[in-house]
C-alpha positions in Angstrom: -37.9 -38.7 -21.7 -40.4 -38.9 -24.2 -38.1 -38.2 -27.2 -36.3 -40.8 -26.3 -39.3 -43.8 -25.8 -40.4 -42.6 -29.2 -36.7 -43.8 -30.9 -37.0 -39.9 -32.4 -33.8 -37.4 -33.4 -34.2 -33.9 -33.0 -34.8 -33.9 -36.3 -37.6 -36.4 -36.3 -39.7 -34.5 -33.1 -39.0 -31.1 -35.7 -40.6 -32.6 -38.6 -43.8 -33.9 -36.0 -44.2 -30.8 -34.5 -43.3 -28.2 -37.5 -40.5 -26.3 -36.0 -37.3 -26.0 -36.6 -34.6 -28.7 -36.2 -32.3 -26.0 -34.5 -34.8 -24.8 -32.4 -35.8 -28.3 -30.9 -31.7 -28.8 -30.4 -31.3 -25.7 -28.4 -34.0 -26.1 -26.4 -33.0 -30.1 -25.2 -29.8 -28.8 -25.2 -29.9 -26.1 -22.6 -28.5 -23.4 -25.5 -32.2 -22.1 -25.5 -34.2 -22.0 -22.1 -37.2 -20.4 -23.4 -39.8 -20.5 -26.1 -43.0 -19.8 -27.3 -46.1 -20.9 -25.9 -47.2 -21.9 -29.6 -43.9 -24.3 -29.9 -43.9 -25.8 -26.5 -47.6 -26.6 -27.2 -46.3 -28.2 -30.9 -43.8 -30.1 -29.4 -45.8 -31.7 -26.4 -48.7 -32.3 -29.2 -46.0 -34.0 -31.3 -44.8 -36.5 -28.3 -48.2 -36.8 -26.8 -47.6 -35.2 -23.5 -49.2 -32.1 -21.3 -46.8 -28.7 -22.3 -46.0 -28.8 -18.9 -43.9 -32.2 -18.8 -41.7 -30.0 -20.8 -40.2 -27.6 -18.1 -38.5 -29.4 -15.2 -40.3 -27.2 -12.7 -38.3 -28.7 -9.6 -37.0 -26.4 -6.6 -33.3 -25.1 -7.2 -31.3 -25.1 -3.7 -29.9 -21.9 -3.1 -27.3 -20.5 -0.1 -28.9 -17.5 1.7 
């Protein structure tokens, strides 16, 4: 994960991207599953990836 090859906190990604310190917490903790697509694009500017390497966009298995 990015935030975590940059040595950042929450906290530290917040103050790079200009949100919220909460608002980064929620989202990497699974509290918050959605956002803006003004903050996503902060936050991926802020770690220096595409706003897509945000969203784990994988297949879920399901039972039919």
């Amino acid at each position: 994960m990015a935030l975590t090859y940059q040595r950042w906190s929450y906290a530290d990604l917040a103050r790079a991207a200009g949100v919220s310190k909460s608002t980064v917490g929620n989202l990497a903790s699974g509290a918050r599953t959605t956002t803006n697509p003004e903050t996503a694009a902060k936050i991926a500017k802020a770690l220096n990836v595409k706003t897509s390497d945000l969203f784990d966009l994988d297949p879920v298995p399901y039972a039919a």
